[in-house]
C-alpha positions, 0 to 999 in steps of 0.5 A: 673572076679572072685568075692570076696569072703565076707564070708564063711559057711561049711554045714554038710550034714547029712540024714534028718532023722538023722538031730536032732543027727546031730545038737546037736552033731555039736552044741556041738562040736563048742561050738554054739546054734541053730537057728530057723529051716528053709526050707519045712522040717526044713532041715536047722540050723545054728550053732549060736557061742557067740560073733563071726559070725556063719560060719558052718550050718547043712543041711538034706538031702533026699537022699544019705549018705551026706557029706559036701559043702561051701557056699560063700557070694558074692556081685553080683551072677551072675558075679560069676557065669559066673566066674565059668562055664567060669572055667569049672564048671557047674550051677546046679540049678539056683533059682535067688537070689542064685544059686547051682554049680558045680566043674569040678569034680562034688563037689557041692557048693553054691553062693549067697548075704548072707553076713550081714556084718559077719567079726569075726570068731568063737573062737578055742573051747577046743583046736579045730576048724571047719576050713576046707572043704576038696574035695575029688578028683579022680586022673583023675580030680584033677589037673583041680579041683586045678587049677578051685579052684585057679582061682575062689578065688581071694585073697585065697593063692593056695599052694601044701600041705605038702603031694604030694596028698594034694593042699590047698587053704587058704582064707584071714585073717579074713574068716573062711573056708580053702579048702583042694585038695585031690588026691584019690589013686582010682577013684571014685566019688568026694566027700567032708568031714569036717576037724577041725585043732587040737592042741591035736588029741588026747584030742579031739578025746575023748572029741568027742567020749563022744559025740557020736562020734566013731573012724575009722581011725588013720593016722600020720597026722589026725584021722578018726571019724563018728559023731553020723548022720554016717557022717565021718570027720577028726581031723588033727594035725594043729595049730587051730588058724592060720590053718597051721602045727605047727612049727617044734622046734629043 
């Protein structure tokens, strides 16, 4: 039986030797300070937000460009864990207390007893907010990954999005991270990138490139940027208090 989920962490995964820009681009945009740096490498930080309960982290990786992966919290790991290789996915690393995970498509994430009773989300940050992974999915896969997600996340409401290629899987109030499905138009291996819901793209787009950040892609819905680690996100036109669409007037 699938575990609740008690809380929720997106990491930024960014080259170790871009760890420092990364932290103090991402601590500036979510409007949070660091904590003490932890692992064998001072490879980890949390984003640290006033008054809320931290649910993003930044992580320096060894190898590969980076990206972006969950964390969830949970009361008893290995139940959740037999809960998803009985869903197709796959135990990656197993380091007791937690464990490293595998979706059928490959997309990486983590499990263990992490919560310390977080239940406030972090505050909307000059009309944004980090709310979002989203998993990139080859055509081949993506149908097994929607139905692996849906599964495994009881109490999350698993809707199609509202472009054919996009299926979202919302948590319930009070949770801080969305997942959002989407379809490539290639196959190619699956990978994960972070999503902040925009009341104005526009604004924040500028408020990031002030920060380092650089733009790559304009589309109707969303922004393209790369973040100062060369790590590229989005900016999406959705309402970042509830984090659905905004509501059509007219």
């Amino acid at each position: 039986m699938p575990q609740p989920i008690l809380w929720t962490h997106a990491f930024v995964d960014r080259p170790l030797q871009l760890f420092d820009r990364a932290c103090a681009f991402w601590s500036a945009v979510t409007n949070t300070r660091l904590s003490r740096l932890r692992g064998e490498r001072q490879e980890f930080v949390t984003l640290l937000p006033a008054g809320a309960d931290a649910c993003v982290k930044v992580q320096g990786v060894a190898a590969g460009e980076g990206g972006a992966h969950l964390d969830f919290a949970v009361d008893h790991v290995p139940e959740f864990v037999r809960g998803v290789l009985d869903l197709g996915g796959e135990l990656v690393a197993d380091h007791g207390r937690w464990a490293v995970l595998g979706s059928p498509a490959g997309q990486l994430f983590c499990v263990g007893p992490w919560w310390h009773g977080e239940s406030v989300r972090p505050p909307v940050v000059r009309g944004s907010r980090l709310d979002q992974v989203c998993v990139d999915v080859p055509p081949s896969a993506y149908d097994d990954e929607v139905d692996f997600w849906s599964e495994l996340l009881p109490g999350w409401h698993s809707v199609p999005g509202s472009l054919p290629e996009f299926h979202v899987v919302a948590p319930p109030p009070g949770l801080p991270i969305r997942i959002l499905l989407q379809r490539l138009d290639e196959e190619r291996p699956v990978s994960a990138h972070l999503d902040l819901a925009c009341a104005d793209i526009e604004k924040t787009r500028a408020a990031h490139e002030r920060l380092g950040a650089t733009l790559v892609a304009r589309e109707r819905h969303w922004t393209v940027m790369r973040d100062p680690a060369g790590g590229t996100y989005c900016l999406t036109g959705r309402d970042p208090v509830t984090g659905g669409l905004p509501r059509r007037t007219g």
